[in-house]
Residue, then its C-alpha position, 0 to 999 in steps of 0.5 A: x689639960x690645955x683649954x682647947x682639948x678641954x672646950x674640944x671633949x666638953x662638945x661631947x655627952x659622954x667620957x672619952x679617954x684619948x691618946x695626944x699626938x706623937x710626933x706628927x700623928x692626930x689625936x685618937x679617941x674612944x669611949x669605954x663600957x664597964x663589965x663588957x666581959x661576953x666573947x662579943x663584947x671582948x672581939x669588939x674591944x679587940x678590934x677598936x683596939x686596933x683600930x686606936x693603934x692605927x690611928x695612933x700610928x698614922x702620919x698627920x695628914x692636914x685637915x682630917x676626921x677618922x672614924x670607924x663604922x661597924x656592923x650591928x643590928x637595930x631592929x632585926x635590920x643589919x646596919x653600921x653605926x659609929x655611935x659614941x662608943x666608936x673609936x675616932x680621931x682627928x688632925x686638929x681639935x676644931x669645933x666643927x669636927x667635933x660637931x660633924x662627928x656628933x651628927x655621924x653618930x646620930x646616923x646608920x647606914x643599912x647594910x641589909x640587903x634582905x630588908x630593904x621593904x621595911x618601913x623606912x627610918x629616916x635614920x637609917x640611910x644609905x650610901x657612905x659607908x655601906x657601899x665600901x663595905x658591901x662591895x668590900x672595895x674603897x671608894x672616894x666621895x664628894x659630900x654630897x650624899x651625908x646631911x650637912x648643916x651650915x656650921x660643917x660645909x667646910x668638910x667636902x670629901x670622904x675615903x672610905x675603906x672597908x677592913x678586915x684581918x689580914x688572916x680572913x677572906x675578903x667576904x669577912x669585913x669587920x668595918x669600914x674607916x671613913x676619912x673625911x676631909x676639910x679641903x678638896x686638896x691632891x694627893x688623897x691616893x697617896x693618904x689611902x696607902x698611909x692609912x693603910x701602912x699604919x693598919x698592917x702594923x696593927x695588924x688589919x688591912x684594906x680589903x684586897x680588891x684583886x681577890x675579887x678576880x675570878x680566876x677559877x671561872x675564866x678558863x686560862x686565865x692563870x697562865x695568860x697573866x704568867x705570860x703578861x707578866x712576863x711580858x711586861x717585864x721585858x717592854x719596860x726594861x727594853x724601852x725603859x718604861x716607868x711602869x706597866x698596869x694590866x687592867x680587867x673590866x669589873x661590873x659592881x652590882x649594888x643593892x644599897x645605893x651610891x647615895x643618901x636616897x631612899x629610893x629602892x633602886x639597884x645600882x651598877x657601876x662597870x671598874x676597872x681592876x688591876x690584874x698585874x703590872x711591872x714597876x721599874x725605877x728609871x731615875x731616883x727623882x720621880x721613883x718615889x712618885x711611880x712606886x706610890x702610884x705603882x701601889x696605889x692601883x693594887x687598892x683603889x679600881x679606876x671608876x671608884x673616883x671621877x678622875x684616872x680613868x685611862x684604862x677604864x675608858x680603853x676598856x669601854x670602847x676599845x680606843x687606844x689613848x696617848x697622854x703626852x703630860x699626866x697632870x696632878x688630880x686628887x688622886x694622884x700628884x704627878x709632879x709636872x715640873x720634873x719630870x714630866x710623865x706619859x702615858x699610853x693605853x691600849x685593849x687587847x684579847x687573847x685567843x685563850x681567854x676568849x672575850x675577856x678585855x685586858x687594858x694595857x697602861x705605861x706610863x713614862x718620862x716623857x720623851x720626844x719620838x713619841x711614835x718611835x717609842x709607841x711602835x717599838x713597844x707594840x712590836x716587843x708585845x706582839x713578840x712576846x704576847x703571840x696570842x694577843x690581839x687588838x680587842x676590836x680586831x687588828x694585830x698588833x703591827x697594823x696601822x692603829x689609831x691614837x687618840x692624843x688626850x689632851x689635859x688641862x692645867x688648871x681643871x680635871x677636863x681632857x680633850x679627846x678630839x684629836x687622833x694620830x696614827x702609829x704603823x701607818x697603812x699597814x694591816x696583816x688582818x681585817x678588825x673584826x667590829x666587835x663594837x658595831x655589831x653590838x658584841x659586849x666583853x666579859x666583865x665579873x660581876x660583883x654579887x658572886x664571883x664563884x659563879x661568873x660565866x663567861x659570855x663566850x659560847x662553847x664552839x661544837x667540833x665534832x670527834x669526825x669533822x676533826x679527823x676528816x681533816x687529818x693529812x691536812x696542815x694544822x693552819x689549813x684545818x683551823x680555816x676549814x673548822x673556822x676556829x682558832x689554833x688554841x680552840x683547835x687544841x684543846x678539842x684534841x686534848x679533851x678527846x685524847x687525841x695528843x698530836x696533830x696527823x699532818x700531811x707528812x706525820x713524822x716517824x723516828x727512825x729506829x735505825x739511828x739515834x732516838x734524838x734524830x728525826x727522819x724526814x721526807x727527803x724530796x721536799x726542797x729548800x725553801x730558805x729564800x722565802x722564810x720569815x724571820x726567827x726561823x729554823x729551815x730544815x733540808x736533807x744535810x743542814x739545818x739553817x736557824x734563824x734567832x731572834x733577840x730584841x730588835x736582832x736578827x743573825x743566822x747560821x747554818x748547822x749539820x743535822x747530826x751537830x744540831x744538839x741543844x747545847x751547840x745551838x745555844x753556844x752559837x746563839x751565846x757567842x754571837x749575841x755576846x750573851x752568857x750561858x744561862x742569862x737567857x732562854x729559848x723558845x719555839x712554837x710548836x704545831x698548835x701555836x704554843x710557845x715551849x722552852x727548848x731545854x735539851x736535845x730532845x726538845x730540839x727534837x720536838x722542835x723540828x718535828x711540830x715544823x714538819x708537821x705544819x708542812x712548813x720548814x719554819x720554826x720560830x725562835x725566840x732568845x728571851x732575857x731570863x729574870x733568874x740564872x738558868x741550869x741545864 
């Protein structure tokens, strides 16, 4: 034994066994019980077991202490402790670590939510480690809230992550691991997702923070993922984006405090959750940075440390934000001298989640039309996400207000003076003030997610003042109802109602074929005055309009040659697209995007156009992430 391990365990009361270094991993240590043969005593074994894997496999990070805190009981009171017999390890064998890791173990963190009123003990704090562990989230500190002596100052930041079996749900936190480190240095992110390697293969994980969306509780919110997701893929691939994060607000509700205080005060936090994204590597140099923070952002919530908070921001007051270069933090190293990253954030709503605020993130290599760029991306989302909209009321397409952050080189500080416009002068509809009026978005509290309610009220719409506006055009029955096509629509399904009765309700003929539809014969053409991405339908001809990226053509057909598989020939031979490398969709009466698979959806797909009253039906050529079969 080397005189340094030797005066390093002398620090120590009790036997410590250990496992030296392998190849650039710290040291790990523990104590050992005799005769612990109870079914208790064999679980916790099991697990410091695997947490001295963990340690033992992790990759040397400069600097670093690690060690376990676990539930126990003191005095009928729920506590964690990392008292001697705890697994620990460090990167170096310095005396101060030693001493720090001593004075931890004198401490217990309260995690008794329930016994908050009893007779304080000054050993028994809060804070730390119990805030990871009952918010089942990690979380990042300056050291501020544990007793430091002089002869350990140097130790200034900590890591909590909370862990559990990969096989239990995420309320069944068997502990949490501290990482306390010697220097305030970047990167602390990208040690996180090390640990966290390194604890799979000792099978145990971080707890998963997406768990804690509430998707049984929010109505619709499942399928408008599925379409963000959708969408996303085709804004980064188009436009060659880096990546894309949605984000949704998170309120952390904690009865145990942020601090060391003892103060009986209960905390609220608002974060930011991811909901999804899209990773697309654009160039081998800066992939590897992307994919790191690309998953990063499943494990760490923006507002769990003071810097990248870009979405969080958007989400509180609806802003939209530019950042022309991501500079380095202590979360994240962005590399700034190649390449260079951008980034843009927006918040948008959708009519089928109702108040819920989602925060769109990109980030990319920076580029010089930076308001080419922001408007062609706007308009590839408002294609594909058609019942999305500004959370603060405008469409995607109207005239939108950028905040241009500017961040310093040398310090965490940004500067959001300075605003630019994308779209300028055009607006299609008035912003409803959502923030003036004092209107809050749907956040999910932390306490119980089974049992968030969203802050919408239930809109009341009556069976007879639906059917009054029967003979009427979808889009003039929703302005009389003042509700919205989607609201519209599921008022019918819960009444039974399966279609809308338009002003010219059609019927199939049972004299011709059963995919052909008869129509009203005297209306005339309106082709001159259609929109883009359009179906127009006569008396003899069909003209069809198709839209694919920033593409437009137009043909005409026959009724009777307007089958599925002609129309799909047409749109392959003049896009130069292969059959099954796409797909096509049209919006139906009720403003729903459905998939056109066969003639009898091309069927459908005139028929909701004549029940609108209207001769347009728009269509959409979608690039299709697997092979398609008809």
């Amino acid at each position: 034994m080397n005189r340094e391990l030797s005066g390093f365990l002398e620090a120590f009361p009790n036997h410590l066994h250990y496992i030296p270094p392998e190849s650039d991993g710290p040291w790990a240590f523990w104590s050992q019980h005799e005769n612990n043969s109870s079914s208790a005593d064999l679980m916790i074994t099991g697990i410091h077991q695997k947490i001295i894997s963990a340690f033992s496999k992790f990759v040397l990070y400069p600097g670093f202490l690690a060690q376990f805190w676990a539930p126990t009981t003191v005095g009928g009171r729920w506590v964690l402790s990392t008292s001697t017999d705890q697994p620990f390890a460090v990167s170096h064998l310095f005396k101060e670590f030693a001493m720090y890791r001593l004075h931890s173990a004198k401490y217990k963190y309260n995690i008794d939510v329930n016994k908050l009123d009893t007779e304080p003990d000054h050993m028994i704090i809060r804070g730390g480690p119990a805030t990871a562990f009952l918010t089942r989230l990690p979380y990042i500190y300056q050291l501020e809230w544990i007793p430091t002596e002089d002869c350990y100052n140097r130790l200034n930041s900590s890591i909590m992550l909370p862990i559990c079996f990969p096989s239990q749900s995420r309320s069944s936190c068997i502990g949490v691991l501290e990482f306390t480190l010697d220097l305030w240095s970047y990167d602390l992110g990208f040690l996180v997702l090390d640990m966290i390697k390194a604890l799979k293969k000792a099978d145990v994980n971080v707890c998963n923070a997406q768990k804690l969306i509430p998707y049984k509780t929010i109505n619709g919110l499942k399928p408008a993922k599925d379409e963000i997701e959708e969408a996303l893929k085709v804004v980064c691939v188009s436009h060659k984006l880096a990546l894309a994060h949605v984000w949704i607000a998170y309120e952390d509700i904690n009865d145990v405090l942020f601090s060391s205080s003892l103060e009986d005060t209960r905390t609220k936090r608002l974060l930011a959750l991811k909901l999804t994204g899209y990773l697309y590597a654009v160039t081998e140099t800066a992939s590897d940075d992307f994919d790191k923070y690309y998953n990063l952002c499943d494990v760490i919530p923006q507002g769990t440390f003071p810097t990248g908070r870009l979405a969080l921001k958007t989400l509180q007051d609806y802003e939209s934000r530019y950042i022309s270069t991501l500079r380095s933090d202590r979360l994240v190293d962005w590399k700034e001298d190649n390449p260079q990253s951008s980034a843009f954030a927006i918040c948008l709503r959708s009519n089928d989640t109702g108040d819920l605020d989602y925060a769109f993130e990109f980030i990319w290599i920076e580029r010089s039309y930076t308001a080419i760029l922001l408007e062609a991306l706007l308009l590839t989302l408002k294609r594909y996400l058609p019942s999305f909209k500004f959370a603060s009321g405008e469409e995607l397409g109207d005239e939108l207000h950028v905040i241009n952050v500017e961040t310093s080189i040398d310090s965490e500080e940004t500067n959001e003076t300075e605003k630019f416009k994308v779209f300028q002068g055009k607006r299609s509809s008035p912003p409803l003030k959502v923030v003036e009026e004092g209107q809050k978005s749907m956040v999910v509290d932390y306490i119980a997610p089974s049992e968030v309610k969203c802050k919408t009220t239930e809109i009341v719409l009556p069976r007879e003042d639906i059917e009054k506006q029967f003979g009427k055009t979808m889009k003039e029955a929703t302005k009389n109802l003042t509700v919205s096509e989607s609201t519209l629509k599921r008022k019918l399904k819960k009444l039974g109602i399966r279609e809308w009765l338009g002003p010219n309700f059609v019927k199939k003929s049972k004299a011709n074929d059963s995919s052909i539809i008869q129509f009203n014969l005297n209306e005339e053409d309106n082709e001159a005055i259609q929109e883009p991405s359009t179906v127009n339908i006569n008396k003899n001809t069909i003209t069809i309009k198709a839209e694919y990226a920033n593409d437009m053509i137009k043909f005409r057909l026959p009724n009777l040659q307007a089958t599925f598989v002609t129309i799909q020939k047409e749109i392959s031979m003049r896009f130069k697209l292969n059959l099954g490398t796409y797909k096509l969709k049209y919006r139906d009466e009720v403003g729903d995007w459905i998939l056109l698979t066969s003639d009898e959806d091309m069927s459908y797909c005139i028929e909701s156009s004549r029940k609108l009253d209207s001769n347009e039906v728009r269509l959409l050529v979608l690039p299709s992430i697997q092979p398609i079969l008809y």
